[in-house]
C-alpha atoms as one frame of an Amber mdcrd trajectory, in Angstrom:
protein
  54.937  -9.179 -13.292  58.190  -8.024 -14.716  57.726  -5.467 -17.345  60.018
  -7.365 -19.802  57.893 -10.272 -20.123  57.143 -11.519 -23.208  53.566 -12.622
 -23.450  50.775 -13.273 -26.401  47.211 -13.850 -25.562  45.453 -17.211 -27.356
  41.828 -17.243 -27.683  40.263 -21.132 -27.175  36.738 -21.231 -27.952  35.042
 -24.110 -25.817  33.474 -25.581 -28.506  33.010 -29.142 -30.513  33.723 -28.214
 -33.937  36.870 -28.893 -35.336  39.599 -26.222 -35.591  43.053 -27.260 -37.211
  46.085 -27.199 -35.174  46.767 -22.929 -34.973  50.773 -22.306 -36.239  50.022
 -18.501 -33.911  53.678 -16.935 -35.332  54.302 -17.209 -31.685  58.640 -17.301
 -31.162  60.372 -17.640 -28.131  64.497 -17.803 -27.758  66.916 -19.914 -26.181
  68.487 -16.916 -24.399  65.373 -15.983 -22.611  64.333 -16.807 -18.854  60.965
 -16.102 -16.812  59.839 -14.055 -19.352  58.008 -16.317 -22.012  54.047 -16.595
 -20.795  51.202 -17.571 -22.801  48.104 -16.318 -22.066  44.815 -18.170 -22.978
  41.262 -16.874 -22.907  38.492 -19.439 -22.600  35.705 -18.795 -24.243  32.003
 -20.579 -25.163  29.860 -18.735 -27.643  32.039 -15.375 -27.813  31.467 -14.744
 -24.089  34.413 -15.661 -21.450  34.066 -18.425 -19.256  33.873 -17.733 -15.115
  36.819 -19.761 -13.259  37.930 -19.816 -10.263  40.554 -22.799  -8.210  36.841
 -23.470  -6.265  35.319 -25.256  -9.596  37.908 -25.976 -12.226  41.667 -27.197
 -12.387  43.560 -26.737 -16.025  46.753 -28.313 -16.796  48.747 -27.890 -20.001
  51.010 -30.800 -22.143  54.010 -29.252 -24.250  55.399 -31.760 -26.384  58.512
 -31.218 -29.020  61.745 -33.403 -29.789  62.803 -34.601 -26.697  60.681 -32.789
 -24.980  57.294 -33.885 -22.864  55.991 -31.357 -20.063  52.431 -31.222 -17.928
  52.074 -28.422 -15.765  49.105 -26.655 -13.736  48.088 -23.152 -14.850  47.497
 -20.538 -12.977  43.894 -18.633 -12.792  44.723 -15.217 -13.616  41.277 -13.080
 -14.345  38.816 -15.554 -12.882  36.520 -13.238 -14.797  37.307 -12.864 -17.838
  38.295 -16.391 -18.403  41.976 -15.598 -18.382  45.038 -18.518 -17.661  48.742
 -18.179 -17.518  51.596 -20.223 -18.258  54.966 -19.049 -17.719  57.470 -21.590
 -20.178  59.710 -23.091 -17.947  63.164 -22.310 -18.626  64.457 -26.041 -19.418
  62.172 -25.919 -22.337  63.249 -22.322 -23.324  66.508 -23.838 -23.152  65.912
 -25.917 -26.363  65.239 -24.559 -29.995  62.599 -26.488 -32.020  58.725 -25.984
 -32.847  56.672 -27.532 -29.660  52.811 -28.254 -29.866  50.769 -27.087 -26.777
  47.440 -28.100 -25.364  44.951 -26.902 -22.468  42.814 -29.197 -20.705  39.940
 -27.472 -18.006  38.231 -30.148 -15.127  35.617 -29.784 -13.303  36.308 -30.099
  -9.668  33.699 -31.570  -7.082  30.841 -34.594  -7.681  31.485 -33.723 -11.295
  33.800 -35.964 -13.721  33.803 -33.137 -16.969  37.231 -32.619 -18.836  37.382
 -30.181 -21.560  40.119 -30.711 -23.725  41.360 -27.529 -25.796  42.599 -27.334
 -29.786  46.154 -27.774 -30.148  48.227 -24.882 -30.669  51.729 -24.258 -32.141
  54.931 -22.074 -30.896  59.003 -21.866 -31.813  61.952 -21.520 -29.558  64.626
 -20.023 -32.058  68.065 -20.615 -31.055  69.717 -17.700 -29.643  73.682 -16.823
 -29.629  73.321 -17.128 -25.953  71.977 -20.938 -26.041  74.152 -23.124 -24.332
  72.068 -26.445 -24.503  71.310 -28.928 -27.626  68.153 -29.601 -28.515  69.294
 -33.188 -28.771  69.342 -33.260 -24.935  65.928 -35.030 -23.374  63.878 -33.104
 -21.064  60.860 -35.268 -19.831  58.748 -34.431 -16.651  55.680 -33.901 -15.207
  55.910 -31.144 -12.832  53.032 -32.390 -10.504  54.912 -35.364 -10.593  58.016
 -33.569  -9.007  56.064 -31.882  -6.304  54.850 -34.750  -5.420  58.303 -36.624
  -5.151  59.575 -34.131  -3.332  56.547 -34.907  -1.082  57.241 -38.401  -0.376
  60.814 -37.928  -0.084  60.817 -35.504   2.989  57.906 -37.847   3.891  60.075
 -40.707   4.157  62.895 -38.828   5.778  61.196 -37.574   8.787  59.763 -41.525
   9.108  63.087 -42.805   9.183  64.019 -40.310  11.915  61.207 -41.594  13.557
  62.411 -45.559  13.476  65.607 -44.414  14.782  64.629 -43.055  17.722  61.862
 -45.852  17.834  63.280 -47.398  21.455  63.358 -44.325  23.311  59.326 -43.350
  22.216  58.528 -47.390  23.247  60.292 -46.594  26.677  58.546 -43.108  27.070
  55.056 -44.388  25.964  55.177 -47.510  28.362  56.106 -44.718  31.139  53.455
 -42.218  30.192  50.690 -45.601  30.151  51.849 -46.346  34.020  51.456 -43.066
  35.195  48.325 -42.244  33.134  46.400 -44.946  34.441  47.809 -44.428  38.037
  46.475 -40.659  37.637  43.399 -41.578  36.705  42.060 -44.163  39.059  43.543
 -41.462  41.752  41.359 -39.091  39.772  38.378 -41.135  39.505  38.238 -41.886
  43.417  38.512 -38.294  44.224  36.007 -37.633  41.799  33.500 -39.848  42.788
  33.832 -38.729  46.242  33.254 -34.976  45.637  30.290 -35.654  42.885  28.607
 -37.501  45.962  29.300 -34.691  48.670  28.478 -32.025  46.028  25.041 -34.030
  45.025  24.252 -34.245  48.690  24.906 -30.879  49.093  22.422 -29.713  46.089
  19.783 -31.910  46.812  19.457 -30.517  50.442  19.892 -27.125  49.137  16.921
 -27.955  46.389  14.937 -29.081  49.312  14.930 -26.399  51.539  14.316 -24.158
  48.351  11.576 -26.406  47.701   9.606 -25.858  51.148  10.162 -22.612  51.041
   8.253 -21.623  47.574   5.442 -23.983  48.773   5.159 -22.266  52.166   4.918
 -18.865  49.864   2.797 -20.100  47.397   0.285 -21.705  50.057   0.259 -17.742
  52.010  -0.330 -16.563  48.438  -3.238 -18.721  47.303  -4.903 -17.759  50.579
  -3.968 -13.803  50.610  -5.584 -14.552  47.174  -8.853 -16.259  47.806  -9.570
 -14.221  50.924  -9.169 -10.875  48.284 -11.541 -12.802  45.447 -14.031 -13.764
  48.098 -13.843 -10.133  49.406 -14.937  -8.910  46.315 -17.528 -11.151  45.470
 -19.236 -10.052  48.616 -18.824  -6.561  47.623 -19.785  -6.791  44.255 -22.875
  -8.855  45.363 -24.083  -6.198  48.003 -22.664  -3.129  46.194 -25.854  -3.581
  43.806 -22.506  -2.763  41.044 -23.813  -3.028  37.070 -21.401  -5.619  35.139
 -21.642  -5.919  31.677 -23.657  -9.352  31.188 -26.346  -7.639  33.186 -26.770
  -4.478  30.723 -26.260  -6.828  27.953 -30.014  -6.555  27.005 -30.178  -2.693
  27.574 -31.409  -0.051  25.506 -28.769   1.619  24.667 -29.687   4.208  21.763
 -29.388   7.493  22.797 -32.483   9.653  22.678 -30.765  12.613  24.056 -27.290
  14.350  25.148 -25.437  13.256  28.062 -27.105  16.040  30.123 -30.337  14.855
  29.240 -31.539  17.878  27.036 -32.779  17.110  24.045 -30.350  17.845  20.382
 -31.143  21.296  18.702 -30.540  21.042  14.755 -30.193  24.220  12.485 -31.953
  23.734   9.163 -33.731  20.410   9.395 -35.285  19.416   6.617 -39.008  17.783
   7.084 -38.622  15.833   4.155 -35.656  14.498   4.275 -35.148  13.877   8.127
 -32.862  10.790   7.602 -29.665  13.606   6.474 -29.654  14.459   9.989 -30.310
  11.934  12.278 -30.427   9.141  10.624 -32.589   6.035  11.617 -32.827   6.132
  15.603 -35.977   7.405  17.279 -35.154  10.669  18.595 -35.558  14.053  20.297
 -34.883  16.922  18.549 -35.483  20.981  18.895 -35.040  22.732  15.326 -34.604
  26.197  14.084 -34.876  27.593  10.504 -36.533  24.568   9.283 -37.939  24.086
   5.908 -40.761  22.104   4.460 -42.262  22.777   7.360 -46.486  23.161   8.214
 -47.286  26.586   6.844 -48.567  29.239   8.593 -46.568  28.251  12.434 -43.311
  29.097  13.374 -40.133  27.251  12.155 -38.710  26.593  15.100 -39.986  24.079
  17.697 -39.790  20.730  19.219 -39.697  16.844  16.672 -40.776  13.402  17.976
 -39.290  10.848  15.806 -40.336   7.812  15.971 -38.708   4.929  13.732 -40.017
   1.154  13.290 -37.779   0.339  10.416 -36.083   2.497   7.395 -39.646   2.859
   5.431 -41.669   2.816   8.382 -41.879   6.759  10.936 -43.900   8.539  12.297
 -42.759  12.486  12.704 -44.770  14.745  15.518 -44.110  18.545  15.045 -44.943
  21.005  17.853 -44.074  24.844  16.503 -42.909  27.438  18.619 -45.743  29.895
  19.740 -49.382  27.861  18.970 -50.243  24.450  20.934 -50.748  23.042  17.421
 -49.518  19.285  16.728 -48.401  18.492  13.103 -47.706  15.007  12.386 -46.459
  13.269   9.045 -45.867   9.396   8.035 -43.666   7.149   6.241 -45.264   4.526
   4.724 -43.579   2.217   2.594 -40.647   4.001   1.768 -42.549   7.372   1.218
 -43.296  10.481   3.557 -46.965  11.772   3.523 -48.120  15.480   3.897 -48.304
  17.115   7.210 -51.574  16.643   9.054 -52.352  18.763  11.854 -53.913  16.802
  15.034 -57.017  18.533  16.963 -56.255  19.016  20.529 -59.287  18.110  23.157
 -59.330  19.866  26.160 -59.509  17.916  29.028 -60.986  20.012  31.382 -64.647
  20.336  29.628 -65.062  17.119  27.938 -68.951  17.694  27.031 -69.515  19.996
  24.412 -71.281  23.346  25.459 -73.216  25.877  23.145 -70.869  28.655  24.043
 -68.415  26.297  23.582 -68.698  25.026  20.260 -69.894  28.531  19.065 -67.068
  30.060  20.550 -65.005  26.852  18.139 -67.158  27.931  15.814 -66.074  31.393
  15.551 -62.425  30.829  16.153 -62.519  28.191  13.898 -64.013  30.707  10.788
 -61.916  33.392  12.243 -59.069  30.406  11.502 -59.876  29.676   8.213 -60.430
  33.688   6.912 -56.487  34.102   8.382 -55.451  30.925   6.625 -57.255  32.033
   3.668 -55.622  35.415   3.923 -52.285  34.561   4.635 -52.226  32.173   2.046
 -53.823  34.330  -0.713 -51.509  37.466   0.377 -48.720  34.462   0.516 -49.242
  33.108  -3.432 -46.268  34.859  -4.370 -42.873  34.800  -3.270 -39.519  36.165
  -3.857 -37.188  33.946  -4.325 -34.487  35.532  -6.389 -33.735  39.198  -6.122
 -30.346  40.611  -7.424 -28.077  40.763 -10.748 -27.478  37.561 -13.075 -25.920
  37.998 -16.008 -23.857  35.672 -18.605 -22.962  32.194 -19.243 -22.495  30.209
 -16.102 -24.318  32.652 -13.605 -25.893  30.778 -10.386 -28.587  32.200  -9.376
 -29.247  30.461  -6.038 -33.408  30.529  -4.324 -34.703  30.988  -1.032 -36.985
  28.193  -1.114 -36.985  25.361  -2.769 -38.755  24.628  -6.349 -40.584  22.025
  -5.147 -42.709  24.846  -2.866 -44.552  26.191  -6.388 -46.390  25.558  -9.834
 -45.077  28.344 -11.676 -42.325  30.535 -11.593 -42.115  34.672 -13.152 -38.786
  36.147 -14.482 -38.024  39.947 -14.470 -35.435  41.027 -16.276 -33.231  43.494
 -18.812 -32.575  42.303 -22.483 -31.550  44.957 -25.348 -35.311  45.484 -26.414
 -35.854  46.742 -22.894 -37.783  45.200 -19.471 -39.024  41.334 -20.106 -41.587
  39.008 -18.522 -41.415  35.082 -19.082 -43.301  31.997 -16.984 -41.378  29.322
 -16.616 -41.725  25.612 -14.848 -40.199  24.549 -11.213 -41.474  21.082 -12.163
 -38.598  18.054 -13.198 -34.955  18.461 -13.906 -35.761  19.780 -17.720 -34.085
  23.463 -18.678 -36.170  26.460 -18.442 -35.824  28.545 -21.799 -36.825  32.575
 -21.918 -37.577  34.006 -25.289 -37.826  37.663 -25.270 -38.038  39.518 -29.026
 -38.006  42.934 -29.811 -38.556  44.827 -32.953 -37.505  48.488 -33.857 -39.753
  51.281 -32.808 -39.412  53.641 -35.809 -40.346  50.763 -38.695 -40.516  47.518
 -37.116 -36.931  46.335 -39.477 -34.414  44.680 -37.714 -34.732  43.536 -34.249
 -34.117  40.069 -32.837 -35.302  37.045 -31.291 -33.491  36.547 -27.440 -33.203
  32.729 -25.721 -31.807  32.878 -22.362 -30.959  28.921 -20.894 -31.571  27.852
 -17.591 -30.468  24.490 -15.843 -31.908  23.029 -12.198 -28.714  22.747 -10.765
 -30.483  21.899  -7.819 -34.018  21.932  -6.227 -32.832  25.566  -4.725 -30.479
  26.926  -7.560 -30.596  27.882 -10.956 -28.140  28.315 -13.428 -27.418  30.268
 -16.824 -26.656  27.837 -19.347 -26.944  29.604 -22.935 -27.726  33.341 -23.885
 -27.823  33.343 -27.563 -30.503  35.374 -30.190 -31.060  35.456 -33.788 -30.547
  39.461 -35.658 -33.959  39.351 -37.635 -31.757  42.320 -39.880 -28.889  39.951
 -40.786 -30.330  36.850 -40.740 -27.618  35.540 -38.489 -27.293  34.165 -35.090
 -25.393  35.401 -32.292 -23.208  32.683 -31.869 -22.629  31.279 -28.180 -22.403
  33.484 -25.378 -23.801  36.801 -26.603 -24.966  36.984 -22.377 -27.108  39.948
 -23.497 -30.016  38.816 -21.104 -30.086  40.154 -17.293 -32.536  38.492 -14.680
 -33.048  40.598 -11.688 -36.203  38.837  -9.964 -37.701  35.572  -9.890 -41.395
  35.645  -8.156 -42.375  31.887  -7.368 -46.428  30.929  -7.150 -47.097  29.046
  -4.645 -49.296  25.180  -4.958
């Protein structure tokens, strides 16, 4: 694009209300050449249409006295919607007022034509104008090209008819010698397919015997093998897995055949640790377990479905067999088996005096150890403020009453309270002044069950008997320092 072209842009909105024919101001001269262009933008609803020589073709007619032009135009910003005509220089050529208008088709299956408004430009004479506007100027310039078309068309055909003899004479030679060459061709041919098919086929053959010879050694290398070890299996006594199909396979202990050892175990809630499968255990440290016998020893477990066990304990150190049941989805309370002995199955008077005595002897330790064992310890230490854990030895579910020691501002205090049920335990200390009994105040220290074996702090608040006013919340003026459970 020269940079002395002279070009103005012309908005067309593609649309089907009417617009009056647009006089745009737009001048061209006479004196001018390749330089006038007009530039068109087409538009639909503000918004420029996409085009591209794939989908549309757009012409434009320029009619003025004497003059009648249709021309292609050329796609210039496919997106933006942009065309371009350059003026061709006969019309330049000729001063007058010319009316223009752009029509779009769709290419393809389609038959759309959009025809444009009608727009309005000058060509003002110039001093360098050489040609009247009285002088006729009407083509079609698709019309040339194609004349031009069928005239070098027609030329190279008459070139043709001249030299029409000689092609007749060639062709008729070329036709002789064709078909000579190709029934030479089709004889040689035919021969060497047939020698060549012989060939293959015999090759194919042989190929063919020997796979089957292979395959035949094969299939008996392979049956001899499968028979082989058959008979092997069969006398081998091997295990295959449809025969253990109908094992039990639960195991009852570890892989060298000792039995599990647990740390901890729970009596009453055996199903944490081993779940539903009928065991073999050894434990250490237990809890819950039959009082007055060691906590360590060996656990039958025995399970007929989820709510149906039985659990046999024998401690560490005694001969003594505990057993407890689950019965419809509940555990029972350890019962302790008597043990026969064997050897002396007829009852003697030394012998039963001798049970007797053991047996009182028995009950005056059971009575003493449980008497001397009514109280336990099961907090010892420093708690102190809002949010203090204060975490047991036992659980809560071991006692029927539980004994706090601790330090408050009106000196040492001593309050019950209950292990029973999730519900807060509350400790209400007062104190009143020595000298004259004014003043004082009234103490509430909050527990929560955080969990069968833990306690925590959850208010320390009192009320100044002086002032009349509370604390507010976390005064933490109460200390525990012992907790002394009673046994059931």
């Amino acid at each position: 694009m020269s940079n002395l072209e002279k070009s103005v842009a012309i908005n067309l909105e593609n649309t089907a209300h009417y617009e009056n024919i647009s006089n745009l101001d737009i001048t061209f001269r006479t004196g001018e050449s390749d330089s006038s262009v007009l530039l068109f933008n087409i538009i639909k609803n503000n918004q420029p249409l996409l085009l591209s020589e794939e989908n549309i073709k757009a012409r434009i007619a320029i009619r003025g006295k004497g003059v009648m032009v249709v021309a292609p135009l050329e796609i210039l910003d496919p997106f933006k919607g942009i065309l371009k005509f350059q003026l061709p220089n006969d019309v330049i050529k000729r001063d007058g007022s010319y009316q223009a208008q752009v029509s779009v088709a769709e290419l393809g299956n389609s038959d759309v034509v959009v025809v444009e408004r009608t727009i309005t430009f000058n060509v003002e004479k110039s001093l360098f104008s050489k040609i009247p506007s009285e002088t006729k100027l009407h083509y079609i310039v698709e019309f040339q090209e194609l004349e031009k078309t069928i005239m070098d068309r027609a030329k190279a055909m008459d070139e043709a008819i001249k030299n029409g003899e000689d092609y007749a004479s060639l062709i008729e030679k070329a036709k002789e010698k064709g078909l000579s060459d190709i029934q030479i061709a089709k004889s040689s041919s035919i021969d060497e397919l047939k020698q060549l098919a012989n060939s293959r086929i015999s090759d194919l053959e042989n190929k063919a015997q020997a796979y089957s010879r292979t395959f035949d050694e094969q299939k008996r290398y392979m049956d001899e093998k499968h028979e082989a070890f058959k008979q092997s299996v069969n006398s081998g006594g091997l295990v295959t897995s449809g025969s253990t199909s109908n094992w039990q396979k639960a195991k009852i202990t570890k892989d060298d055949g000792k039995i599990m050892q647990i740390t901890g175990f729970d009596f009453n809630n055996p199903e944490q640790r081993i779940g539903d499968s009928t065991q073999f255990i050894y434990v250490s440290q237990a809890i819950n377990y039959p009082r007055g016998v060691s906590t360590n020893g060996t656990v039958e477990y025995l399970v007929v479905t989820s709510d149906y066990k039985r659990m046999t304990y024998r401690p560490n150190g005694t001969n003594k067999v505990f057993v407890k049941r689950k019965e419809a989805g509940s555990w029972s309370e350890w019962s302790e088996l008597a043990i026969n002995d064997y050897n002396t199955p007829f009852e003697t008077v030394q012998s039963a005096q001798s049970k007797a005595n053991m047996a009182e002897s028995n009950a005056k330790l059971y009575a003493d150890d449980k008497f001397n064992k009514r109280y336990s310890v099961i907090f010892d230490g420093t708690a102190n403020g809002v949010g203090s854990t204060l975490y047991l030895n036992e659980s809560l579910d071991q006692f029927i009453l539980l004994i706090f020691y601790g330090t408050f501002p009106g000196g040492d205090f001593t309050e019950f309270g209950s292990p029973f049920g999730g519900g807060k335990i509350s400790l209400n200390p007062s104190n009143l002044p020595d000298g004259d009994g004014n003043g004082g105040g009234v103490y509430e220290f909050g527990l929560t069950k955080s969990s069968r074996t833990s306690l925590t702090i959850s208010n320390d608040v009192y009320f100044d008997l002086g002032s009349q006013r509370g604390s507010g919340a976390n005064a933490n003026r109460g200390t525990i320092n012992k907790i002394i459970g009673v046994r059931k």
